[in-house]
CHARMM-style PDB file with segment names, atoms N, HN, CA, C and O in Angstrom:
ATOM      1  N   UNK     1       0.847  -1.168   0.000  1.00  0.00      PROA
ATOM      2  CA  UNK     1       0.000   0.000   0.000  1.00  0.00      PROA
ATOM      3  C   UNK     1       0.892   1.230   0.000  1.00  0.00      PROA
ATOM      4  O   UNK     1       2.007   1.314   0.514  1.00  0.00      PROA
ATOM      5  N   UNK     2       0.063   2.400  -0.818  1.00  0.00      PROA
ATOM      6  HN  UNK     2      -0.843   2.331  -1.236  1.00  0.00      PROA
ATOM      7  CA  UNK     2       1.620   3.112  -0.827  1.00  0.00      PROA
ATOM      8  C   UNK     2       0.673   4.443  -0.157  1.00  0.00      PROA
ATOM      9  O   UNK     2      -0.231   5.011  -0.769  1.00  0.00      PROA
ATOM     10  N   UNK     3       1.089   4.741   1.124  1.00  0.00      PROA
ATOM     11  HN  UNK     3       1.824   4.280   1.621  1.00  0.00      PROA
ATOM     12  CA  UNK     3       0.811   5.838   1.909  1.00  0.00      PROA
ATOM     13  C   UNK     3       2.018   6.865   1.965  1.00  0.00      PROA
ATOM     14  O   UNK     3       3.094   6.794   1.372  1.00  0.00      PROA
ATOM     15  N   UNK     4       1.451   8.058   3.029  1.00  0.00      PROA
ATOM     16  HN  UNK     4       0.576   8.116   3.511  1.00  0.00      PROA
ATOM     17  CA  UNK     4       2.111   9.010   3.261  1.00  0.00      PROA
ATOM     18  C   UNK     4       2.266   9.591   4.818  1.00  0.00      PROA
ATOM     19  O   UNK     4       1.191  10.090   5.149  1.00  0.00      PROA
ATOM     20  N   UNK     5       3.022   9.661   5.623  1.00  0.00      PROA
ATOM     21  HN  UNK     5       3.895   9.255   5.355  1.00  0.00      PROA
ATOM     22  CA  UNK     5       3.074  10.088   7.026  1.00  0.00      PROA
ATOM     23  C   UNK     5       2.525  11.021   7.168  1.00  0.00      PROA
ATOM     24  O   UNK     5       2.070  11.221   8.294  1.00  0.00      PROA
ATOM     25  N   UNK     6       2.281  12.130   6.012  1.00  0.00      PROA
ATOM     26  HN  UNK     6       2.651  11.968   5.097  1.00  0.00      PROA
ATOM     27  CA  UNK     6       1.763  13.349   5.873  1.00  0.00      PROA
ATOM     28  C   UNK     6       0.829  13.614   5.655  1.00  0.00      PROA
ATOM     29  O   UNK     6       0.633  14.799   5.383  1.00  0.00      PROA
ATOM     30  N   UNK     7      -0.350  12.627   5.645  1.00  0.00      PROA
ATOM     31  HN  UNK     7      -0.191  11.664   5.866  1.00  0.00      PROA
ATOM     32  CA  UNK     7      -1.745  12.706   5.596  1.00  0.00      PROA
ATOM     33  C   UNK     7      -2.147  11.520   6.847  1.00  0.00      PROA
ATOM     34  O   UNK     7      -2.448  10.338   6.685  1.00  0.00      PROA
ATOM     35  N   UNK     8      -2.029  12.298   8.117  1.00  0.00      PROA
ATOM     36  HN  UNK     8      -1.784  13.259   8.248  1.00  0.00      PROA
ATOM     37  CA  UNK     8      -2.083  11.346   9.666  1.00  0.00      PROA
ATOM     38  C   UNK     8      -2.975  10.769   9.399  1.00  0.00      PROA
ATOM     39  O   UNK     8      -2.760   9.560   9.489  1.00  0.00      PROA
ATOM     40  N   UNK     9      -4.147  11.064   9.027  1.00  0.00      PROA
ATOM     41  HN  UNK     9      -4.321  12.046   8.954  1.00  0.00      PROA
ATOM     42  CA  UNK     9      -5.823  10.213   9.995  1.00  0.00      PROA
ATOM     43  C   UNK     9      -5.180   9.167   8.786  1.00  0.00      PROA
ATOM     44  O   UNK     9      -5.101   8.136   9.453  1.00  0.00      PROA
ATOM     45  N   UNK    10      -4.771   8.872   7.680  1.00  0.00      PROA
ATOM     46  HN  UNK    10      -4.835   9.710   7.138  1.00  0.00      PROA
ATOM     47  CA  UNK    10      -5.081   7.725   6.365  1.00  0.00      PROA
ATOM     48  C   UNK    10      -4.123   7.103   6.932  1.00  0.00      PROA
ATOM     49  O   UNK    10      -4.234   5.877   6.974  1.00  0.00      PROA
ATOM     50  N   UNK    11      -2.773   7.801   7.599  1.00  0.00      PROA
ATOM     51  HN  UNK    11      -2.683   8.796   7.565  1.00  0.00      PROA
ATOM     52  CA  UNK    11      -1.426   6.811   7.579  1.00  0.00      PROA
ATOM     53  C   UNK    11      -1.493   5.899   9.457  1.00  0.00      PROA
ATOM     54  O   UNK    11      -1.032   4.802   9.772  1.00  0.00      PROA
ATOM     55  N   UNK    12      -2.084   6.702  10.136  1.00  0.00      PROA
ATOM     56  HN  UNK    12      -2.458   7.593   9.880  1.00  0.00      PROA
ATOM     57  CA  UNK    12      -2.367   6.149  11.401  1.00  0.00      PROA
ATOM     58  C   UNK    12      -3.586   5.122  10.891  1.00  0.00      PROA
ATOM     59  O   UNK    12      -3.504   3.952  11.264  1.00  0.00      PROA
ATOM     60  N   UNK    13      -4.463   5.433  10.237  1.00  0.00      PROA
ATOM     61  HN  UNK    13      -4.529   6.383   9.933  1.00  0.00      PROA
ATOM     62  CA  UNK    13      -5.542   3.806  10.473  1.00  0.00      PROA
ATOM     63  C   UNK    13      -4.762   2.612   9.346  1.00  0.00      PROA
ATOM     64  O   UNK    13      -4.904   1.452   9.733  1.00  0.00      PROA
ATOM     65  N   UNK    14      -4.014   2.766   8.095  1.00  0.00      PROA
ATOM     66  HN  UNK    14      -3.899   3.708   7.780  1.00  0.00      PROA
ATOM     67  CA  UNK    14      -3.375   2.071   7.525  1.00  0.00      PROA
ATOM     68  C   UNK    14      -2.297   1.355   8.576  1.00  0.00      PROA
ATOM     69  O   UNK    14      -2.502   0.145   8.671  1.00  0.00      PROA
ATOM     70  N   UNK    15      -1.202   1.847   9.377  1.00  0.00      PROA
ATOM     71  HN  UNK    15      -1.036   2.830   9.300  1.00  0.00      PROA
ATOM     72  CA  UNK    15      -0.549   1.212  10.146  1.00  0.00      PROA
ATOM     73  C   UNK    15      -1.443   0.611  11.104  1.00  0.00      PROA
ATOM     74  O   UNK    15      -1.088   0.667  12.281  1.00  0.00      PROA
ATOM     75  N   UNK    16      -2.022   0.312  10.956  1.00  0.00      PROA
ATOM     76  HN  UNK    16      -2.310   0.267   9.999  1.00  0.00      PROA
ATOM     77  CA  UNK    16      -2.966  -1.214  12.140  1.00  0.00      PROA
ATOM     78  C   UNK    16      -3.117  -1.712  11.304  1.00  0.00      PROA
ATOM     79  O   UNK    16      -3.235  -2.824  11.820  1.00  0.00      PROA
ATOM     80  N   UNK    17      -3.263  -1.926  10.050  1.00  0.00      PROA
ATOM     81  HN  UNK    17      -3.167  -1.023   9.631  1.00  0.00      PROA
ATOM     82  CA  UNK    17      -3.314  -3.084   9.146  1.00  0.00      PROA
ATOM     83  C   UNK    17      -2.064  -4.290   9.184  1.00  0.00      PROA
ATOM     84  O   UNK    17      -0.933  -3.879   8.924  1.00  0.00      PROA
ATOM     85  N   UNK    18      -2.202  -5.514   9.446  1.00  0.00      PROA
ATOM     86  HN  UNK    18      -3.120  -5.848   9.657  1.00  0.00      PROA
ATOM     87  CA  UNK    18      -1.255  -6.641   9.932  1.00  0.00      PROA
ATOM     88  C   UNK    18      -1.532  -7.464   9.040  1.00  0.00      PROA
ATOM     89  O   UNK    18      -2.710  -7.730   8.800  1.00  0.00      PROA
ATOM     90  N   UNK    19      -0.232  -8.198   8.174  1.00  0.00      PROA
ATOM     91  HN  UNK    19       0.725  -7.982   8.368  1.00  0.00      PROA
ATOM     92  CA  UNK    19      -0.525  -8.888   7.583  1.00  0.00      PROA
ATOM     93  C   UNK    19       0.983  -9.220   6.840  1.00  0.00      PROA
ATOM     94  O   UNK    19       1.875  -8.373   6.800  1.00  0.00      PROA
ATOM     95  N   UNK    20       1.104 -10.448   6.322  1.00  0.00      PROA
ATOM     96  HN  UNK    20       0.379 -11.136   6.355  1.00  0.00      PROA
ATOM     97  CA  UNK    20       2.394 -10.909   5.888  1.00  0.00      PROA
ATOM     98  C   UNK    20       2.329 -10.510   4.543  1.00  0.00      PROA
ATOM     99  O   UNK    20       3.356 -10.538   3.864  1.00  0.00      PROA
ATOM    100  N   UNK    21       1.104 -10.089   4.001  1.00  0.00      PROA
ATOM    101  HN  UNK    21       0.270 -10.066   4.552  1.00  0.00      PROA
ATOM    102  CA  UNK    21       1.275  -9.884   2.728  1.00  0.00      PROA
ATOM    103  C   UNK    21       1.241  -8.339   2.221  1.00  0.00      PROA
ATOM    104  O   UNK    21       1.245  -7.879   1.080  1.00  0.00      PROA
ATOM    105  N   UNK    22       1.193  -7.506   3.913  1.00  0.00      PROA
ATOM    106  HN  UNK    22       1.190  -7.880   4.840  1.00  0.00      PROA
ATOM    107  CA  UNK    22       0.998  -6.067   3.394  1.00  0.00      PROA
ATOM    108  C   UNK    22       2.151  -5.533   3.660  1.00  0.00      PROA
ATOM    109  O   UNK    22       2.886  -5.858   4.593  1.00  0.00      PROA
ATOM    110  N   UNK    23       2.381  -4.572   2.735  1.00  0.00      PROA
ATOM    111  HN  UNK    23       1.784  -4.307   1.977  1.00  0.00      PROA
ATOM    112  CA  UNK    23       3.955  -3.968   2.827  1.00  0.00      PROA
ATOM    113  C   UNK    23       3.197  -2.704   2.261  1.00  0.00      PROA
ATOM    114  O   UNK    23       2.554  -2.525   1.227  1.00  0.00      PROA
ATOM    115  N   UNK    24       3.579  -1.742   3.536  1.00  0.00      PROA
ATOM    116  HN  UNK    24       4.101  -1.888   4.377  1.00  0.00      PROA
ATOM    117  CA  UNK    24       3.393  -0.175   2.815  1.00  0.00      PROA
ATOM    118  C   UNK    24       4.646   0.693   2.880  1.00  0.00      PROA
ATOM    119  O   UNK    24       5.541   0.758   3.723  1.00  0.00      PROA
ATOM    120  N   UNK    25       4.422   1.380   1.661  1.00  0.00      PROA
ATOM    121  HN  UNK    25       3.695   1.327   0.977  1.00  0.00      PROA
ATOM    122  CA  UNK    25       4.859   2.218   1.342  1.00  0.00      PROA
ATOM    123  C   UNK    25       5.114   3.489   1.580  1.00  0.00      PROA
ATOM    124  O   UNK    25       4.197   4.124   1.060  1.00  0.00      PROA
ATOM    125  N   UNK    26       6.202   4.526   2.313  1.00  0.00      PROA
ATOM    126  HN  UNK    26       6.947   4.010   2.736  1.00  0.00      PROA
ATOM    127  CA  UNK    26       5.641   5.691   2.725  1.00  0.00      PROA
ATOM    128  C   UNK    26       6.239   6.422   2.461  1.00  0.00      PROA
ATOM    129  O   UNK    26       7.371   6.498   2.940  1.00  0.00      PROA
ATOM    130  N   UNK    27       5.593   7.651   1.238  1.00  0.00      PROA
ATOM    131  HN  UNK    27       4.674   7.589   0.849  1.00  0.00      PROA
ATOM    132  CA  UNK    27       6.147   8.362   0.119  1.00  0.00      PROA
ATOM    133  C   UNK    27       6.271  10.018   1.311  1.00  0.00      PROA
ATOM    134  O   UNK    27       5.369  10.733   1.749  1.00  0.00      PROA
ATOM    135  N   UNK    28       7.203  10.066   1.420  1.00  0.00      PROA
ATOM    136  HN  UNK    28       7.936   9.485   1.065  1.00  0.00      PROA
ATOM    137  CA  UNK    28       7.786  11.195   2.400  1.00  0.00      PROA
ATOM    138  C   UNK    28       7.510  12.796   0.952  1.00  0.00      PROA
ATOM    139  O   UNK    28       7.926  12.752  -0.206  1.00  0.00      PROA
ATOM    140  N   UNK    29       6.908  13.698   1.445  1.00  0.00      PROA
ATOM    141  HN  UNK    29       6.570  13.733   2.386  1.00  0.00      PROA
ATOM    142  CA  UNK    29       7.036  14.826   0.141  1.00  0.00      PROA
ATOM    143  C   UNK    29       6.769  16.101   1.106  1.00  0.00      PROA
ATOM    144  O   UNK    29       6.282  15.948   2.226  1.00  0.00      PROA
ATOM    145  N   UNK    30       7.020  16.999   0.740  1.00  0.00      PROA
ATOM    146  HN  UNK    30       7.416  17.123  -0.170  1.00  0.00      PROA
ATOM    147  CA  UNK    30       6.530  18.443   1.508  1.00  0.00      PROA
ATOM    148  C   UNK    30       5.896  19.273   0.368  1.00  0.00      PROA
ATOM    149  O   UNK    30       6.111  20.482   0.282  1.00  0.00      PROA
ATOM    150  N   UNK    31       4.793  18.332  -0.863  1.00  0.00      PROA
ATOM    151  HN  UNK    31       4.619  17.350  -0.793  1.00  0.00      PROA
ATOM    152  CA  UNK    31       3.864  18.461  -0.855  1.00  0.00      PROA
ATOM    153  C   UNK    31       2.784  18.139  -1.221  1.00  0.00      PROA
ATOM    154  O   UNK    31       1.885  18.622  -1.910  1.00  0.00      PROA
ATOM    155  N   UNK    32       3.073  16.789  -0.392  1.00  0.00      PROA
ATOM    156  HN  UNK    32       3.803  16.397   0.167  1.00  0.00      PROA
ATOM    157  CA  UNK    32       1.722  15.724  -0.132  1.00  0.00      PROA
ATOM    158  C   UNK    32       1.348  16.058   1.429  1.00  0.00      PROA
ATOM    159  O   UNK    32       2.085  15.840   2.390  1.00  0.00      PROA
ATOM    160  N   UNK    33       0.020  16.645   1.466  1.00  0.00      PROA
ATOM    161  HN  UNK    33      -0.579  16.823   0.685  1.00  0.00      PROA
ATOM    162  CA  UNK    33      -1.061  17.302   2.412  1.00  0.00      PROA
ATOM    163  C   UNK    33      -2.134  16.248   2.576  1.00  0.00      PROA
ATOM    164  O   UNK    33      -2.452  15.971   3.733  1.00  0.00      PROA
ATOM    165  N   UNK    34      -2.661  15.700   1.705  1.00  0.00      PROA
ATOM    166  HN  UNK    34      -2.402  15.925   0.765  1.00  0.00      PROA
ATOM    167  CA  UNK    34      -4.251  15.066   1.647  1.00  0.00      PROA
ATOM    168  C   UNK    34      -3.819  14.395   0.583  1.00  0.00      PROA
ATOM    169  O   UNK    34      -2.988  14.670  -0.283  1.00  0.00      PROA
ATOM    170  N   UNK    35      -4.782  13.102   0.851  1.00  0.00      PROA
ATOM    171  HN  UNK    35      -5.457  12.880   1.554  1.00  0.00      PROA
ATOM    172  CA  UNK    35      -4.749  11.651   0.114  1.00  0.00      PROA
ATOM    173  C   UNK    35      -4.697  11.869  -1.541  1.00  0.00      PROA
ATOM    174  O   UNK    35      -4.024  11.178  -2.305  1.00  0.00      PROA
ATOM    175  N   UNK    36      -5.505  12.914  -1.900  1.00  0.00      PROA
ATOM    176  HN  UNK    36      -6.052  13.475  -1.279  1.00  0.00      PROA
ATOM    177  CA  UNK    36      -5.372  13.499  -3.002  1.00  0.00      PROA
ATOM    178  C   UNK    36      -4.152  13.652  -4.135  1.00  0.00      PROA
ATOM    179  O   UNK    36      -4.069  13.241  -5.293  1.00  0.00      PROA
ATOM    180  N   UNK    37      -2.943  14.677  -3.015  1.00  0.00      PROA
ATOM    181  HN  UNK    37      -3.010  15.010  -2.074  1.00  0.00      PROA
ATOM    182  CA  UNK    37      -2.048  14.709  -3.441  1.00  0.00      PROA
ATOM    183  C   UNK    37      -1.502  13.598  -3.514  1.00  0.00      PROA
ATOM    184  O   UNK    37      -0.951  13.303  -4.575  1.00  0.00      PROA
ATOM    185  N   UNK    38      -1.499  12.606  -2.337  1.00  0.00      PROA
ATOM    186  HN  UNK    38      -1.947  12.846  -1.475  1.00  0.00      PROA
ATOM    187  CA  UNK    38      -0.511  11.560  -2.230  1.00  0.00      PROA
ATOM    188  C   UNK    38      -0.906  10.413  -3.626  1.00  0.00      PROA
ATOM    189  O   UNK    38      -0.187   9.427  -3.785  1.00  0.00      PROA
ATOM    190  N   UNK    39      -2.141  10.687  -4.602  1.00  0.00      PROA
ATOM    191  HN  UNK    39      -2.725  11.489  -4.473  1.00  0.00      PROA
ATOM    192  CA  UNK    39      -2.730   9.640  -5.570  1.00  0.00      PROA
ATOM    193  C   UNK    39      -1.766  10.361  -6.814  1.00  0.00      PROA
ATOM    194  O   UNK    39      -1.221   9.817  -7.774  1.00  0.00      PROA
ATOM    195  N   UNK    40      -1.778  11.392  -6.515  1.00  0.00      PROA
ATOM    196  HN  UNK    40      -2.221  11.834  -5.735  1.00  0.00      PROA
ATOM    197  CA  UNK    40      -0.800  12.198  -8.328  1.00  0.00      PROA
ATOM    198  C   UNK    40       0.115  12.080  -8.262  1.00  0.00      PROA
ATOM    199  O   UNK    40       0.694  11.836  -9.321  1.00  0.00      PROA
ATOM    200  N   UNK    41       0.982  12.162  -6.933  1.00  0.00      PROA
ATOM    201  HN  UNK    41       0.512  12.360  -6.072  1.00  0.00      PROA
ATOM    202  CA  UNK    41       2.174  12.433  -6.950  1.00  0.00      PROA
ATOM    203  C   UNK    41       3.263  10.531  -6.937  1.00  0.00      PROA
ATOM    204  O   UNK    41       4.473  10.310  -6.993  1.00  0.00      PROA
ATOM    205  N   UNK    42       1.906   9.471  -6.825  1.00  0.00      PROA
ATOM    206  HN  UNK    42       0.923   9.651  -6.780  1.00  0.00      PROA
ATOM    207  CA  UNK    42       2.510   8.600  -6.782  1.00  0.00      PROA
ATOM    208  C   UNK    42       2.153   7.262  -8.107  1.00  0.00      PROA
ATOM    209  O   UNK    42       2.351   6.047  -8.111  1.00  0.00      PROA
ATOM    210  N   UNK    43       1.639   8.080  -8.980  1.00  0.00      PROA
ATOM    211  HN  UNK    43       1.478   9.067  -8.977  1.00  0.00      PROA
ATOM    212  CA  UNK    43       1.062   7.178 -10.195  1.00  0.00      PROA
ATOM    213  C   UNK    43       2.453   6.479 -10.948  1.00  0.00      PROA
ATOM    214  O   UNK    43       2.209   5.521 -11.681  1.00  0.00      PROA
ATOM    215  N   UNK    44       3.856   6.890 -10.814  1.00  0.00      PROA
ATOM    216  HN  UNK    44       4.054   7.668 -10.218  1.00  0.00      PROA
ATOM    217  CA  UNK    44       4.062   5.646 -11.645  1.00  0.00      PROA
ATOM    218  C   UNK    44       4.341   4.228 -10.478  1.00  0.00      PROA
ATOM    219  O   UNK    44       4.034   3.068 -10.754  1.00  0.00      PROA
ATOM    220  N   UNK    45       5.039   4.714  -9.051  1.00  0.00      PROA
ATOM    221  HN  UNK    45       5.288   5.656  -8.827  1.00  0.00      PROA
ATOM    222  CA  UNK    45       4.597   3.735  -8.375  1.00  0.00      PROA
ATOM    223  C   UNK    45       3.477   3.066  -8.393  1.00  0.00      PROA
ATOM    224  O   UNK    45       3.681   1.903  -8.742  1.00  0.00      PROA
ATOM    225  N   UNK    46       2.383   3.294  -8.170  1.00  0.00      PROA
ATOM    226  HN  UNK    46       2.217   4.239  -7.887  1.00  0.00      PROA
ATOM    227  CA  UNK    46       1.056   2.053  -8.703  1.00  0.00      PROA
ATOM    228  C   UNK    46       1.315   1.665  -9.575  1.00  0.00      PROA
ATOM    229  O   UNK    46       1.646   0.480  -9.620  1.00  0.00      PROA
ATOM    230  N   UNK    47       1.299   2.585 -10.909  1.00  0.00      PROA
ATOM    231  HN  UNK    47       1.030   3.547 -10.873  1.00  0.00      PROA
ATOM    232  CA  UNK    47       1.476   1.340 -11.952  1.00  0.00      PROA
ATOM    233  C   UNK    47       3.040   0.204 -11.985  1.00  0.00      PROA
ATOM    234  O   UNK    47       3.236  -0.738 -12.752  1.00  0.00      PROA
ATOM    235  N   UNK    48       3.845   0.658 -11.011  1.00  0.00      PROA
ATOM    236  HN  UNK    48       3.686   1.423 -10.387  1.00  0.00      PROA
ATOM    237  CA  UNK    48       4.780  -0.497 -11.124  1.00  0.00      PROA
ATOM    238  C   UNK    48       4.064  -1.832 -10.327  1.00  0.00      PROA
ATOM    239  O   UNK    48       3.894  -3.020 -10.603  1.00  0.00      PROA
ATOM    240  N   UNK    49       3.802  -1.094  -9.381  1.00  0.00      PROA
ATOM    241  HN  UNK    49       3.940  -0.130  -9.157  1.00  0.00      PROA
ATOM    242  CA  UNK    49       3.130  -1.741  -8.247  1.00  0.00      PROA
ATOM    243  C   UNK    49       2.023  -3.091  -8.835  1.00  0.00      PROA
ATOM    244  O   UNK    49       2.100  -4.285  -8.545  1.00  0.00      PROA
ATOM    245  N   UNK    50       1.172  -2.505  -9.600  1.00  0.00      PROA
ATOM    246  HN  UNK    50       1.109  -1.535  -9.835  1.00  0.00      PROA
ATOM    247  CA  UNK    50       0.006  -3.079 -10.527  1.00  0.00      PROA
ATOM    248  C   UNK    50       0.371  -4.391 -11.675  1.00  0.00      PROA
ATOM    249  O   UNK    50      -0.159  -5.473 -11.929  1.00  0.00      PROA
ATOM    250  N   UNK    51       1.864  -3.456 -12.316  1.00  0.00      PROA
ATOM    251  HN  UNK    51       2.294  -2.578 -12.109  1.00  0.00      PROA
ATOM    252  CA  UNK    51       2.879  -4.611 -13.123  1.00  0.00      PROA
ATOM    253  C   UNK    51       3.151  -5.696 -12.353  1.00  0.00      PROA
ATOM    254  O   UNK    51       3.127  -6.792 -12.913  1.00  0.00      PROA
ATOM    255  N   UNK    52       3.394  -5.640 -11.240  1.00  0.00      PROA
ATOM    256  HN  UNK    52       3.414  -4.750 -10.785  1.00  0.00      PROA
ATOM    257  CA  UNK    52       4.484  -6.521 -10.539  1.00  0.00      PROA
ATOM    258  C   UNK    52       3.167  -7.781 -10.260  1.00  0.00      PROA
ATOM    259  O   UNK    52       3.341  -8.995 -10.158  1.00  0.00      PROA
ATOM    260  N   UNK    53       2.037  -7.125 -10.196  1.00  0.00      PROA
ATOM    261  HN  UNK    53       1.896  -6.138 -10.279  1.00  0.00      PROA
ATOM    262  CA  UNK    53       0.670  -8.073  -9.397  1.00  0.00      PROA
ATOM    263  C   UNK    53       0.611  -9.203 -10.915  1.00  0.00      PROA
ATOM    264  O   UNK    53       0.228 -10.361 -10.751  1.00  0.00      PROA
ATOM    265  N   UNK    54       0.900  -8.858 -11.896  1.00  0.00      PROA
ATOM    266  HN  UNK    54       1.211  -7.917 -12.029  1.00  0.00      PROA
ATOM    267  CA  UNK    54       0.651  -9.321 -13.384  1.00  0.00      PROA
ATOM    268  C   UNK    54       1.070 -10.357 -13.777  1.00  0.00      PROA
ATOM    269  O   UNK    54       0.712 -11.206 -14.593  1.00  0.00      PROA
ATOM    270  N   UNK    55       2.460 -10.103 -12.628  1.00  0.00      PROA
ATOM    271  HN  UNK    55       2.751  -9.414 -11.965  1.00  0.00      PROA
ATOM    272  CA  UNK    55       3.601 -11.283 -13.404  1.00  0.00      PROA
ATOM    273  C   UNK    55       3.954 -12.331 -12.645  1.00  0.00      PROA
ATOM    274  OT1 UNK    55       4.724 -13.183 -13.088  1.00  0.00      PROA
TER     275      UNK     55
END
């Protein structure tokens, strides 16, 4: 999952997520504010992310 420390309420309820198969991601920026930003500023990660699910 690819989060951001910088949008608390999304990155505090994502870290209680437990699981061997979850690995997040945490895209550090000064200017990612809201989940918003953190979706534009991280599109080619997903799509690697998305590749990798493919193969």
């Amino acid at each position: 999952m690819v989060v951001s420390e910088s949008v608390s309420f999304n990155f505090s309820m994502v870290s209680k997520i437990v699981g061997d198969k979850i690995k997040l991601i945490n895209k550090k920026g000064k200017h990612i504010t809201a989940h918003l930003e953190l979706s534009r500023n991280t599109l080619l990660e997903q799509h690697m992310l998305l590749n990798l699910l493919f193969l």
